[in-house]
N, C-alpha and C positions, 0 to 999 in steps of 0.2 A: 349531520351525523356521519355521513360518507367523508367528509373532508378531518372530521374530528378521528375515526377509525384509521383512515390512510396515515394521518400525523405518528400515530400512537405504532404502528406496523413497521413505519419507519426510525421511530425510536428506538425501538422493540430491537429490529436490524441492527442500529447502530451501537447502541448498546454491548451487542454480542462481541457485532467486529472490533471494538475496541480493546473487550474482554480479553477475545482470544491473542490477538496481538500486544497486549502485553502480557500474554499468558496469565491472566487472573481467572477462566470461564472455570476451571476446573473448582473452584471455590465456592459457586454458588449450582442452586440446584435449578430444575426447570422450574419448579414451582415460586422461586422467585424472580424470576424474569414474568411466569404468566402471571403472577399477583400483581406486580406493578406494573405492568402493561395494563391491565384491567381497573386495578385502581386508577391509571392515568388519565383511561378512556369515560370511564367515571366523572372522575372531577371535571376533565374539560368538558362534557356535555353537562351536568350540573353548571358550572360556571358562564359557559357560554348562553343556558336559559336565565339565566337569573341577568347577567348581564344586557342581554339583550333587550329583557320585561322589562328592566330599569328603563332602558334609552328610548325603547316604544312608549314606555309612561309620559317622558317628558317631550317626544317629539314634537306635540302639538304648539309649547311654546319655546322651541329649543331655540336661537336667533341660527342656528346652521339649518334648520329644517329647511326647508323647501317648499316653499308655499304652490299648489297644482292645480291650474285648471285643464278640464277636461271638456272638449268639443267632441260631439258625438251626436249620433241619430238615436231616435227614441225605443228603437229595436235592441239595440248594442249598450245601451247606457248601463243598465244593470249589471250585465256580465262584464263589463271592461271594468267599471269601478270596482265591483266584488274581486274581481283578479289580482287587480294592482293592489286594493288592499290585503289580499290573503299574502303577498310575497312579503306582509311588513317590515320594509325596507327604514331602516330607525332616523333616514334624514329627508323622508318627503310624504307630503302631509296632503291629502286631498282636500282643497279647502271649498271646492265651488265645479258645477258640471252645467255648460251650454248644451242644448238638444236642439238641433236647428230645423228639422222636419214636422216637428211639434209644437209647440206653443205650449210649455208647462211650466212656464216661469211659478215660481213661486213653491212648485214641487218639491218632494224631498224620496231620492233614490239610496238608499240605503247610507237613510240619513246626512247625504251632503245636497246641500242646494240647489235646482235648478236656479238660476240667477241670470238667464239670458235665450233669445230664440233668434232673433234674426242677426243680420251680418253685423249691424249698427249699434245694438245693445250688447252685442259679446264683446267689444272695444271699448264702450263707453264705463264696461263695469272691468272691464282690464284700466283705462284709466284710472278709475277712483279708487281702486281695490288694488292691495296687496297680492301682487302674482309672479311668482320666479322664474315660472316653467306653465307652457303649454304642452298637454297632449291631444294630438289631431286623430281619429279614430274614424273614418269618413269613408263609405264604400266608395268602391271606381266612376259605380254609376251613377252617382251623385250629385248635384249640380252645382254645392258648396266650392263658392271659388276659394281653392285650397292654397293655391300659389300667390293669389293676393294676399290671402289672412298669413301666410307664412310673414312675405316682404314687410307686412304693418305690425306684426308684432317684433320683428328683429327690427324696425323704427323705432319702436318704443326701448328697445334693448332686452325684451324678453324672450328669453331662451324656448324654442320650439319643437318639439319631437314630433315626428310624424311617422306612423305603423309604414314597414317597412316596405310594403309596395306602393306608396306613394313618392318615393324617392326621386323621380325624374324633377325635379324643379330648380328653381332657380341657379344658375351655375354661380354667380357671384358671395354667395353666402358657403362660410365655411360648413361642411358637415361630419359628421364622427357618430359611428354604430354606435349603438347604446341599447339598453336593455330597461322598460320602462314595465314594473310588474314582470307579467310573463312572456312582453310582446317586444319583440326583433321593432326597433325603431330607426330612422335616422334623426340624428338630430341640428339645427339651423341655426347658428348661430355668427353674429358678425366680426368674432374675436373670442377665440377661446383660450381658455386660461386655465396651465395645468393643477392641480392639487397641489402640488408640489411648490410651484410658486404660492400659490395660495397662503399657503401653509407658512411663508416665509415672509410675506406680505404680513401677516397677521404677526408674523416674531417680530416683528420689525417694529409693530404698535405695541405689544403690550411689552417691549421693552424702552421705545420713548416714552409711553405711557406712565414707567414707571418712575425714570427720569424727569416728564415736564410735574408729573405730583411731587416730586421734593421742591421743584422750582416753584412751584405754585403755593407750597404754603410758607416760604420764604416769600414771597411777593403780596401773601396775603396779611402776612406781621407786619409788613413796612407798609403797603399802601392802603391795606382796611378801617385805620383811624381816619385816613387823612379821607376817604370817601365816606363816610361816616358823618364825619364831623361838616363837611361842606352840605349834604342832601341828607338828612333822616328818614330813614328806610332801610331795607334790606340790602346786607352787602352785596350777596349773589341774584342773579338774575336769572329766570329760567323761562324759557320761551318750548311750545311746543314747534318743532319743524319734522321737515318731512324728510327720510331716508330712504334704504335702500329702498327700491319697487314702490315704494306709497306705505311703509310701515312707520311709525308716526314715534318722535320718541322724544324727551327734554334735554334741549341744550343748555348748558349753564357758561356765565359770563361773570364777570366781575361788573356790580353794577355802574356805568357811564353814565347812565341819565338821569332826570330828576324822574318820582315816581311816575307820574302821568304824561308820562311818552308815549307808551303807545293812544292815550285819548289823544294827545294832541299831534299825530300824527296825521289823523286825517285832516286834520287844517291844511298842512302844509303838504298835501300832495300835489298841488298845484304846484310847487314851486319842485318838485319829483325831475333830477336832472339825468335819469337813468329812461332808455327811452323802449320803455318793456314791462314785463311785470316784478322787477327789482325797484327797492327806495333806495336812494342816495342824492345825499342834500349837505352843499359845501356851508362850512358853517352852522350848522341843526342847532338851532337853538334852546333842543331839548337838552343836549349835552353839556356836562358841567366840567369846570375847570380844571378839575380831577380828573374826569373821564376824558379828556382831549388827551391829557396825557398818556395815560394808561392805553387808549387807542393806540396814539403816535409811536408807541413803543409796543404794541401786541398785547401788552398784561393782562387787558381783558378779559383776551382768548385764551388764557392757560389754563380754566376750569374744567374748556373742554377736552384738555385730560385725562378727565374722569369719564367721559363718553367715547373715550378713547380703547380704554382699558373695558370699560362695560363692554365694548362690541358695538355700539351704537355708530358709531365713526373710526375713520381709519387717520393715520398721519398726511395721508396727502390722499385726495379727490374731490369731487367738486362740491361746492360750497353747498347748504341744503337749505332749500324756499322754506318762508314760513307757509302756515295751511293756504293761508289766503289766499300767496300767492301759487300755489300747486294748484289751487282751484278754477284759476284762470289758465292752467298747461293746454297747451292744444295735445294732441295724441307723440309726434314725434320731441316735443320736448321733455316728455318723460324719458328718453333713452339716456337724459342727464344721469340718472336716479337707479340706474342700471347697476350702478355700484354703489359702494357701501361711501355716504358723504364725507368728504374732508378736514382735517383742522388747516390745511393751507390745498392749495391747490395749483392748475395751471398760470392763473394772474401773477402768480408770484414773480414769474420772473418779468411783468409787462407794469411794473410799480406804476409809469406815467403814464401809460398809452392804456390803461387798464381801465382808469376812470371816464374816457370819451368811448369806449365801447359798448355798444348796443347791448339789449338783452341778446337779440337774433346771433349776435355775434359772437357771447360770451356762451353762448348752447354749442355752437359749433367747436370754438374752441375745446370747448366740454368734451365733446360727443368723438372729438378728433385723439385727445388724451385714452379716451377709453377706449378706440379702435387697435392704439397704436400702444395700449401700457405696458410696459416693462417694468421691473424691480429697480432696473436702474435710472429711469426716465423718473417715480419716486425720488430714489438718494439724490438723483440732480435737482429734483425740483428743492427736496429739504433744505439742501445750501443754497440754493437760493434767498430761499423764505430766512434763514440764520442770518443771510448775509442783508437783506436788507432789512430785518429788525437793527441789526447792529449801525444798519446806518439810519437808521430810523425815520425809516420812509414806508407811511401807513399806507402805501398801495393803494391795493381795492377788496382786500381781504380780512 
């Protein structure tokens, strides 16, 4: 209201001085300068409530929300959650609250879940669970080792706020004020990355996005008989995998295999020449004549496009595990998953040296891209990936 008032004051100003310097103020009376000042201040607080109920309505499933958990002692749990959500801030969503001095799992504090009590279960359900953001809320006296839970959640790649008098920690991790609810916070993160690029990041997709869908239904006129007619079944293929944080979404493919690949997958994981929790098998004798091709040259990959343009994945980051294999992550391999997955990623530019690399390896590569991203470390990797589709070397992507 205060910010809406001062706008309207300064209008109001500017208005005048305009008036008087081109000598027009003599024309109009006070009472239309104070009607539309008043009308102004009107509409924008009208507009600004209705706007704002709208984006509170949808925060819960907005894909920009902000998924939050909140660590805290069983004293402060109440008043911190009740806080943070009185400021209804329309891009962060309290999804889940640790109480580490208590034992109330299973509790529910004005209505968000306790879901963890000791050091080991707050990580375990950061693990399996969807979480973007921690808040640490932990008196001095405390015995809650704050400085380790900081360090392992920025392993995982989740962003950490901690109430502002806990700030002496780790020098290594980047930090930046922030304001979480009503509380002075610092916040921990290992690479942080402005709005701004963000925002330009995201132009970036949904205008290849809208480019690889014209190529993609061009590729779907020419090669959908011919997959069709070789395997009967369904042209596309849609697999669930796992994205940003552990938020779980359908990838779609052009289908390569014959239906019952994945049952006869597990036959052949013996023969699994990836040495981690990735499949890849030279020769898969799931894959059909059709589908070697379409591999060999990417066409496969152009549906996900469409998970492109949804928000589900971006034009370039790291590739996304199916569940299965997420469910085998140990804690620091999650900090893959810290951004939004890939349609190509770091491999692109490693086509030969791609396929003898370890899982252990391909994480760091991972984990080394997201330390260091830039918008233009992206458009390099893109020509890349262009440059060897055109030479049509199926990589490891």
């Amino acid at each position: 209201m205060r910010m809406n008032l001062q706008t309207v004051i300064l209008m109001a100003a500017g208005m005048a001085m305009v008036a008087f310097l081109i000598q027009d103020a003599e024309d109009y009376s006070r009472f239309i300068y104070i009607f539309t000042s008043g009308f102004s201040f009107v509409w924008m607080q009208i507009t600004h409530r209705v706007y704002r109920k709208y984006w509170l309505s949808r925060r819960k499933d907005h894909s920009y929300a902000r998924k939050m958990m909140i660590i805290t002692t069983s004293d402060h749990a109440e008043e911190v959650i009740g806080n943070i959500m009185e400021e209804k801030n329309w891009d962060l969503w309290i999804t889940s609250v640790a109480v580490v001095d208590k034992d109330m799992t299973g509790w529910l504090i004005n209505e968000i879940p306790v879901v963890a009590h000791s050091y080991r279960s707050i990580f375990e359900y950061a693990m399996r669970s969807v979480v973007d953001e921690v808040f640490l809320y932990i008196p001095m006296d405390d015995e809650f080792p704050i400085a380790m839970t900081v360090q392992n959640f920025e392993d995982m790649g989740i962003k950490t706020n901690l109430n502002i008098s806990q700030f002496q920690i780790n020098e290594n991790l980047e930090r930046s004020l922030e304001k979480v609810g009503p509380y002075e916070s610092v916040s921990f993160s290992g690479h942080n990355v402005s709005f701004v690029m963000l925002m330009m990041k995201r132009a970036m997709d949904i205008a290849g996005g809208l480019v690889g869908m014209l190529i993609t239904a061009i590729a779907v006129i020419i090669v959908g008989p011919l997959v069709k007619l070789e395997s009967p079944g369904p042209l596309f293929f849609s697999q669930k995998r796992v994205g940003k944080n552990g938020r779980i979404f359908k990838i779609y493919k052009i289908r390569s295999m014959y239906q019952d690949a994945e049952e006869r997958k597990k036959e052949l994981m013996a023969q699994n020449e990836m040495d981690g929790l990735m499949f890849k098998m030279k020769d898969d004798p799931r894959i059909t004549k059709v589908g070697k091709f379409i591999r060999k040259t990417s066409i496969d990959e152009l549906p996900q496009f469409w998970n492109v343009l949804k928000g589900d994945m971006s034009l370039v980051g790291t590739r996304p595990p199916t569940v299965d294999e997420f469910e085998q992550y140990s804690a620091y391999h999650k900090k893959r998953l810290c951004q939004k997955p890939g349609l190509t990623g770091v491999l692109a530019g490693l086509a030969e040296e791609a396929r003898s690399q370890t899982f252990e390896e391909i994480v760091q590569m991972d984990v080394d891209y997201i330390d260091h991203w830039s918008i233009w470390r992206d458009i390099g990797i893109l020509f890349k990936t262009v440059w060897l589709v055109v030479c049509g070397d199926d990589g490891a992507q």
